[in-house]
C-alpha positions in Angstrom: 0.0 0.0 0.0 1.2 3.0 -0.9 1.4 6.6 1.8 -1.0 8.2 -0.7 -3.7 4.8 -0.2 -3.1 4.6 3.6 -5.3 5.4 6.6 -2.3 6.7 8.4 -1.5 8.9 5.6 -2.3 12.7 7.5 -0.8 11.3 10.7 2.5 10.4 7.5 1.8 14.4 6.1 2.1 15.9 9.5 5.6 14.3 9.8 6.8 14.8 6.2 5.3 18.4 5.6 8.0 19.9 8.1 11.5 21.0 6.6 13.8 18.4 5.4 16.8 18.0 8.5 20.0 18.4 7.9 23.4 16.0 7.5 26.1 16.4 9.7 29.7 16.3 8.8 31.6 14.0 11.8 35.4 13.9 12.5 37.5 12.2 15.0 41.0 13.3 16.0 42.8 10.6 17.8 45.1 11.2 20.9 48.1 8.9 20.6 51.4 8.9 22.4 53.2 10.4 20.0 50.9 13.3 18.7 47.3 14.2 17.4 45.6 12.3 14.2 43.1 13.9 12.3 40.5 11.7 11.0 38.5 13.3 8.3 36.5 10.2 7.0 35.2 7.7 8.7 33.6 4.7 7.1 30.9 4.2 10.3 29.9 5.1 13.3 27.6 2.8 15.7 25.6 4.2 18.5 24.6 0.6 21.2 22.0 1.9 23.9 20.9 -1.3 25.2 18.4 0.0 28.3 17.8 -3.0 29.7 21.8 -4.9 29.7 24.2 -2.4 30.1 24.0 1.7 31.9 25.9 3.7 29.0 26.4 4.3 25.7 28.9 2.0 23.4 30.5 3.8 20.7 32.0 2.1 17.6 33.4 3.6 14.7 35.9 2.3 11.7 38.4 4.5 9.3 41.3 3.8 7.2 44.4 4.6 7.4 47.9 3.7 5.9 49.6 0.4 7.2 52.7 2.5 8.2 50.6 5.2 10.0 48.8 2.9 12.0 52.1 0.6 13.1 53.7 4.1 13.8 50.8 5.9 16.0 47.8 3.5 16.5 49.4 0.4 17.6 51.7 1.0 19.6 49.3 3.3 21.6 46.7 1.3 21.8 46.5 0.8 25.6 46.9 4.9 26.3 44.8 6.3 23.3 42.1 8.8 23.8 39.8 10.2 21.0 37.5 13.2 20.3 34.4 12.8 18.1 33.1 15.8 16.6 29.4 16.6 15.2 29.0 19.7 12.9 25.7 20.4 11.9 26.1 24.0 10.0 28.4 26.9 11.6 26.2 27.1 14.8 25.9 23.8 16.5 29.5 21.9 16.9 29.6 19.2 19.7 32.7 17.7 20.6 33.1 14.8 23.1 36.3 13.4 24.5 36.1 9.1 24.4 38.4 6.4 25.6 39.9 4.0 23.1 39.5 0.5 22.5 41.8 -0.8 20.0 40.0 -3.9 18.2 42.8 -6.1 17.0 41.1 -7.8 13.8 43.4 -10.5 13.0 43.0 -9.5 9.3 45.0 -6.6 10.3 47.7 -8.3 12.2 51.3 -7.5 11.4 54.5 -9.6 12.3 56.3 -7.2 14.1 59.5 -8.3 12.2 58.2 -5.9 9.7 59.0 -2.8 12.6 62.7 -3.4 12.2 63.0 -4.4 8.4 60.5 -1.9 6.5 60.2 1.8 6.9 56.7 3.4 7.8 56.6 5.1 5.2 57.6 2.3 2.9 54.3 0.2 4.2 52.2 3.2 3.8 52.6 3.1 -0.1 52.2 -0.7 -0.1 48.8 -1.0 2.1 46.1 0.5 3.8 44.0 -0.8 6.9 40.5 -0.4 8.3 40.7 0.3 12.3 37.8 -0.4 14.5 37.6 1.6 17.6 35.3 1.0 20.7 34.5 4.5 22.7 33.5 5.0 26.3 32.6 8.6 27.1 35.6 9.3 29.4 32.7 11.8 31.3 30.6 8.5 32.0 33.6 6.2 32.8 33.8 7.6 36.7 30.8 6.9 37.0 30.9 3.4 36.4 33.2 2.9 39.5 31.9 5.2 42.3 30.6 3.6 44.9 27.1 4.5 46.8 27.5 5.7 50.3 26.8 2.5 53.0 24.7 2.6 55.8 20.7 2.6 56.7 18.2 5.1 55.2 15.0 5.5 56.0 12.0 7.4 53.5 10.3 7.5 50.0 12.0 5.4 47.5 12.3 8.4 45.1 14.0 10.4 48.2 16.6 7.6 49.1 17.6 6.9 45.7 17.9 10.4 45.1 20.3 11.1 48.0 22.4 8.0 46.8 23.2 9.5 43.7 23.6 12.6 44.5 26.3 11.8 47.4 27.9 9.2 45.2 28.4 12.0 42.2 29.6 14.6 45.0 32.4 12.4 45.1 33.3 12.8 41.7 36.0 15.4 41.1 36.4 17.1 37.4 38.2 20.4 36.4 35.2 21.8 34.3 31.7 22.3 35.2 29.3 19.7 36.9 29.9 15.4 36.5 26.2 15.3 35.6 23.8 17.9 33.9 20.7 16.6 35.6 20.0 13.5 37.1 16.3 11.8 36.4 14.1 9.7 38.7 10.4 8.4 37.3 7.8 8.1 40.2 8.0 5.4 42.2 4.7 3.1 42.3 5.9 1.4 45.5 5.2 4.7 47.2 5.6 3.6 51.1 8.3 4.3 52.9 10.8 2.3 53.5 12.8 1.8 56.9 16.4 0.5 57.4 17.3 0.4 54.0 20.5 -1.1 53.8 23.7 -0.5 51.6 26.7 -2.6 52.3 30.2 -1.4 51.5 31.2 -1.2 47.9 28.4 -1.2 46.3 28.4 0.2 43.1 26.5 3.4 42.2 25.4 1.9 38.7 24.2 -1.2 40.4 22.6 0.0 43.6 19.1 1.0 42.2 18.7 -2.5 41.1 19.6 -3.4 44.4 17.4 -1.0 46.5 14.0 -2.2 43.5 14.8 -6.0 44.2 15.3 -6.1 48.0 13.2 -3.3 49.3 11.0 -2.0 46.3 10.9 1.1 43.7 8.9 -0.3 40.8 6.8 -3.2 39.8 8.1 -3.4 36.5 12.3 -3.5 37.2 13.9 -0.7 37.0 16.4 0.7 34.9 19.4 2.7 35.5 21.2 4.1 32.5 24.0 7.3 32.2 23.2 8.9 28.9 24.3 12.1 26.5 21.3 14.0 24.8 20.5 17.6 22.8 18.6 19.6 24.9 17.9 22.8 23.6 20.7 22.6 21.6 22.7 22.2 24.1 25.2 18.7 25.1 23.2 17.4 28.6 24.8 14.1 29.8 22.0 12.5 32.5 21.6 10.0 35.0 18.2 8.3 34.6 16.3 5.6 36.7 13.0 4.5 35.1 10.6 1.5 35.1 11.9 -0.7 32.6 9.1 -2.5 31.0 6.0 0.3 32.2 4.2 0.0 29.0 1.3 2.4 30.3 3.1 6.3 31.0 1.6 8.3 28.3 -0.4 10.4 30.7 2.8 11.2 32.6 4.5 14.7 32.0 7.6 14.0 30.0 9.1 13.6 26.4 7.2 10.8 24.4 7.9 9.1 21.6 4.9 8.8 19.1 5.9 6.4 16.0 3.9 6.4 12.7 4.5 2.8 11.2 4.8 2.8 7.0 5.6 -0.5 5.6 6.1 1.0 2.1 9.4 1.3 -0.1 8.4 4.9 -0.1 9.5 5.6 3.6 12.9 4.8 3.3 13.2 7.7 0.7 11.6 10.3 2.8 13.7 13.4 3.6 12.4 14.6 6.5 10.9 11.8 9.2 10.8 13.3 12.5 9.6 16.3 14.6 9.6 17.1 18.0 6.7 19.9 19.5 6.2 20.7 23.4 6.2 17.2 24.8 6.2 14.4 21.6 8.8 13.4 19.9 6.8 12.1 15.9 8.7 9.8 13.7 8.2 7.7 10.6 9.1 4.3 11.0 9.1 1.0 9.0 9.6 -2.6 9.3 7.7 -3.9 12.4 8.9 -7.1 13.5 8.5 -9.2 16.6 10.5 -11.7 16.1 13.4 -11.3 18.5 14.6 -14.4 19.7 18.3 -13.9 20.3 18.5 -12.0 17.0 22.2 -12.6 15.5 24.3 -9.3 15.3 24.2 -9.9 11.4 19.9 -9.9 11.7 19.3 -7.0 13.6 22.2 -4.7 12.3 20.6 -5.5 8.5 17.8 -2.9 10.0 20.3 -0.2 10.1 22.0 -1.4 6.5 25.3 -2.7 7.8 26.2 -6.3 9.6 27.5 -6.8 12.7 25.1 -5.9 15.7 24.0 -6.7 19.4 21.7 -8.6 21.4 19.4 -6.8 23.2 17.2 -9.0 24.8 19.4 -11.7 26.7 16.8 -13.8 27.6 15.0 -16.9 26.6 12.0 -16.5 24.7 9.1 -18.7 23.0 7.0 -17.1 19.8 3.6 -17.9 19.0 1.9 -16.0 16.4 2.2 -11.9 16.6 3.2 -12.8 20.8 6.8 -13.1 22.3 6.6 -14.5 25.9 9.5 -14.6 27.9 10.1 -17.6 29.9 13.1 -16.4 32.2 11.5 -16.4 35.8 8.1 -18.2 35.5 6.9 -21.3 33.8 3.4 -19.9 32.8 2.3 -17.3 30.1 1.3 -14.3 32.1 -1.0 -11.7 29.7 -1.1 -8.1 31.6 -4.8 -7.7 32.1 -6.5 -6.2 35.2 -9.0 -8.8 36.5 -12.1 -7.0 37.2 -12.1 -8.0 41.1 -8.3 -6.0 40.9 -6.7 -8.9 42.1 -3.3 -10.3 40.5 -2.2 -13.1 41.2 1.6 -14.1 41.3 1.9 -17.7 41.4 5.5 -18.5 43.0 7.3 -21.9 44.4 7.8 -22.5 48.2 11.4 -22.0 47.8 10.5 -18.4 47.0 8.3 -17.6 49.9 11.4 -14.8 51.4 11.5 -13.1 47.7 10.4 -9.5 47.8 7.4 -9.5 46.0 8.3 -6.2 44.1 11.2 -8.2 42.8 9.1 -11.2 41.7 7.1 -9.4 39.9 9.8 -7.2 38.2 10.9 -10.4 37.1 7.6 -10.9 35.5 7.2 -8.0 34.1 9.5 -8.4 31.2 7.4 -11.2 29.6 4.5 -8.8 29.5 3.3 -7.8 26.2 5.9 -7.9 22.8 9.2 -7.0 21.9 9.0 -5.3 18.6 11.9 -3.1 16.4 11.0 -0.8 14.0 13.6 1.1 11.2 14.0 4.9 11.3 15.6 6.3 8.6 17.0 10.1 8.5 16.9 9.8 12.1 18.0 12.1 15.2 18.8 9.6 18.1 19.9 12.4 20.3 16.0 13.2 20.8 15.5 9.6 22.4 16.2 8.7 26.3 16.3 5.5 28.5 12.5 4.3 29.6 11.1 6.9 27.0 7.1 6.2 26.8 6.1 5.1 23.5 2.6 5.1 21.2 2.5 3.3 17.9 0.2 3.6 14.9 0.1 1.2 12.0 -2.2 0.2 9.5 -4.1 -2.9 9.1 -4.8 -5.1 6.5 -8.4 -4.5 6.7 -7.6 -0.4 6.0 -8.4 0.7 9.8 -5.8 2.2 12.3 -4.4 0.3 15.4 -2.8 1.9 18.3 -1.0 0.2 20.8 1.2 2.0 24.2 4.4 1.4 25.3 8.4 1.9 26.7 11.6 2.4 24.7 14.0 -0.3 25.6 16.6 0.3 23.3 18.1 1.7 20.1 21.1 1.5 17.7 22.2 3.8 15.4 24.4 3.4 12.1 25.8 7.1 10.7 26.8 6.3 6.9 28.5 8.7 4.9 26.7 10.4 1.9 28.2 12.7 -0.8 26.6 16.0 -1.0 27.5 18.7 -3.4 31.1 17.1 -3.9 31.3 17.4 0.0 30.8 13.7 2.6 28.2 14.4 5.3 26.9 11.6 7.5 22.7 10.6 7.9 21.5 8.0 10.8 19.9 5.0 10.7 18.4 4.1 13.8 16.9 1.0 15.0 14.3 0.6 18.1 13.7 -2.2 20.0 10.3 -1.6 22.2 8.1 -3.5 24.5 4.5 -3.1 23.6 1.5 -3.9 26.1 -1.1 -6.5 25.0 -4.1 -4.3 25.9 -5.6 -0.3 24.8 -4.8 2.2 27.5 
C-alpha cells in the first residue's frame, strides 16, 4: 500500500510536511602517544543503547588509514589512546566529546612485528592501507561506572533515598570543568511507602545500587532501569543519569518527552527526507519494518535494520514465539498476559522456595514477559531526541484499512551514521533502529 492509499497517511503528512533535516559532517581526531591524528572520513559510526543490559552508551566507529601510519601511532598506543568525536551540523551547533579507546585487533589486520625493524613506515604506507575499528567509552561516564554509593541505613520515600544515593555518590566525583552530571532523572515510584532500614553494604556500586534497593526493598513493579546517557537539549550537550521503570508500558499520561511512532511498511519511507519532529512534549517519527521476532536476534539480523552487519543482542533472555506474541520464559513457567481482573486482584503464582523473595522483585521479574518485543527502522533519524525508559505510542495500519494503536516503553536503540556525498562534500545521515516492548491491551 502506498502513503498516498493509507489510513495513516495525514498522521504520514504531518511528519513529512516539516522541513527536510540536515546531514552532519563527523570527524574524529585521535590522541596517541606520539601526537594528534586527524581523521576526516570515517567509514561508520555505531551508536549501542541497550536499556535493559548495560548503563551507558557504546561507541564504535571504523576509518582507514595507511599500514605504516597505524604501526607508527595507533598500535603502539593502543593501551593509552584517547579520542574526540566531533558533530558539525552547520556553523552554529558543533559538539565535541572526548572518548576512551579500545583498539579492536582484527586478526585480518595483524602484522608480524618483524616488519618494525625491516621496512620503513613510510615504505608500508605506499604498499597498504587498513581499516581500524575503535570501541569509545565517554571518558565523562567512565567515573561513573566505578563510584561507589555511600553504605549505611536510610529510611523514607524510594524516590527520596535513591535520590540522595546518587547525588552523594556524584559529589564524590571530582572534574576540572563544570558539573559530572547535567541533571540526574528519577520516574515516580509506584511502590510509594516508605521504606525503613534500608541497607547499603560497603562497595556497592552506584550503577548497580538501584537495582539493588528495587529487588530487595521495592521502587517499581516493573524493574527498574538505570542508564547514564548524553542528549541535545535545547541545543545544548546534557549528559544524564536516569532511573525509570523498565518494561512500564502504560506512561503516556505522565509529563515528560514521548515518543509517538507512525509505522509505514512502504518502499516509499525509506526515501523520505524529512521523518521526525519534535513539539512541546512528543517526539513524531516515521518508521518502517515492524517485526516481533526477537529471539536472540544474530548481530548480522538485527544490524541489516540499520544497513550494515554486525550488531547486538538486546534482549538476553530466553524467549518462546507464538503467532504476533513473544513471551519470555526467564523467571516463570506460565504465560502471564497483563490484564487487570475485574475483582483488581493479580495473582503471582510462585514456588515454596520463594516464599522470602520480595514481592516487588518477583514481579519485576515478570514483568518483562509482558506484552511484545517489537523493532522498528528509522531512517533520516535524530537519536539524540531519544532517552532511557522513554514512553512510546505506535500507529500502524491494518490489513483491513483501519488504524491500530497500541502503548508502550523504549527499551533500546542503535544507530548506524553512513557517509553520503553531498555537493562534492561527505556528510553523515543516521539509521536508527528501536527495539520496544508493547503492552497487550488499549490504554
Amino acid at each position: 500500500m502506498s502513503i498516498s492509499r493509507s489510513p495513516l497517511r495525514k498522521n504520514i503528512a504531518n511528519i513529512t510536511s516539516k522541513p527536510p533535516k540536515r546531514a552532519y559532517k563527523l570527524t574524529t581526531t585521535v590522541h596517541t602517544t606520539y601526537g594528534k591524528l586527524l581523521v576526516e572520513h570515517i567509514n561508520s559510526m555505531d551508536i549501542i543503547r541497550d536499556y535493559v543490559n548495560s548503563v551507558s552508551d557504546k561507541y564504535v566507529i571504523k576509518f582507514g588509514m595507511f599500514l605504516g601510519d597505524y604501526l607508527k601511532h595507533i598500535l603502539p598506543s593502543k593501551d593509552l589512546m584517547e579520542a574526540d568525536l566531533t558533530w558539525k551540523y552547520g556553523k552554529e551547533e558543533v559538539y565535541t566529546r572526548r572518548y576512551r579507546v579500545v583498539l579492536q585487533l582484527d586478526a585480518n589486520n595483524k602484522v608480524n612485528s618483524e616488519q618494525f625493524g625491516i621496512i620503513h613506515f613510510e615504505e608500508l604506507n605506499k604498499k597498504s592501507m587498513i581499516e581500524v575499528t575503535m570501541e569509545l567509552t565517554d571518558v565523562s561516564v567512565e567515573p561513573l561506572l566505578v563510584v561507589k554509593a555511600d553504605s549505611g541505613i536510610y529510611n523514607g520515600a524510594p524516590k527520596s533515598i535513591l535520590r540522595a544515593l546518587i547525588s552523594s555518590a556524584i559529589d564524590k566525583i571530582t572534574i576540572k570543568d563544570g558539573d559530572v552530571v547535567d541533571f540526574v532523572s528519577v520516574i515516580d515510584p509506584n511502590v510509594t511507602s516508605a521504606h525503613k532500614e534500608v541497607l547499603i553494604k560497603s562497595n556497592t556500586l552506584l550503577q548497580a545500587m538501584p537495582t539493588y534497593i528495587n529487588n530487595k526493598y521495592g521502587v517499581y513493579t516493573s524493574a527498574i532501569g538505570t542508564y547514564i546517557q548524553r542528549t541535545i537539549i535545547d541545543n545544548k550537550d546534557k549528559l544524564g543519569f536516569y532511573c525509570y521503570p523498565m518494561y512500564n508500558t502504560y506512561r503516556l499520561r505522565e509529563k515528560t518527552l514521548k515518543l509517538a511512532i507512525v509505522v509505514s511498511n512502504t518502499m516509499e519511507t525509506d526515501m523520505v527526507k524529512t521523518t521526525y519532529f519534535k513539539d512541546d512534549d512528543t517526539v513524531r517519527i516515521l518508521a518502517s519494518n515492524v517485526t516481533s521476532d526477537l529471539d536472540h536476534r544474530s548481530s548480522t539480523d538485527t544490524r541489516e535494520y540499520a544497513t550494515r552487519a554486525n550488531n547486538e543482542d538486546y534482549f538476553n533472555v530466553d524467549r518462546t514465539s507464538s503467532a504476533n506474541v513473544v513471551i519470555t520464559k526467564k523467571d516463570y513457567s506460565s504465560a502471564v498476559n497483563h490484564q487487570e481482573r475485574k475483582d483488581k486482584v493479580s495473582p503471582v503464582r510462585y514456588k515454596q522456595k520463594d516464599k522470602n523473595v520480595n514481592m516487588t522483585e518477583l514481579i519485576s521479574n515478570m514483568s518483562s514477559g509482558f506484552g511484545d518485543n517489537v523493532v522498528v527502522k528509522w531512517t533520516n533519524s535524530n537519536p539524540w531526541l531519544l532517552y532511557p525508559g522513554m514512553p512510546v505510542a505506535i500507529l500502524t495500519a491494518t490489513m483491513e484499512g483501519t488504524v491500530k494503536s497500541r502503548t508502550g516503553v523504549l527499551l533500546g536503540n542503535h544507530t548506524v551514521a553512513t557517509p553520503v556525498m553531498r555537493e562534492g562534500k561527505t556528510f553523515y545521515v543516521n539509521t536508527t533502529v528501536l527495539m520496544l516492548k508493547l503492552n497487550n491491551v488499549p490504554e
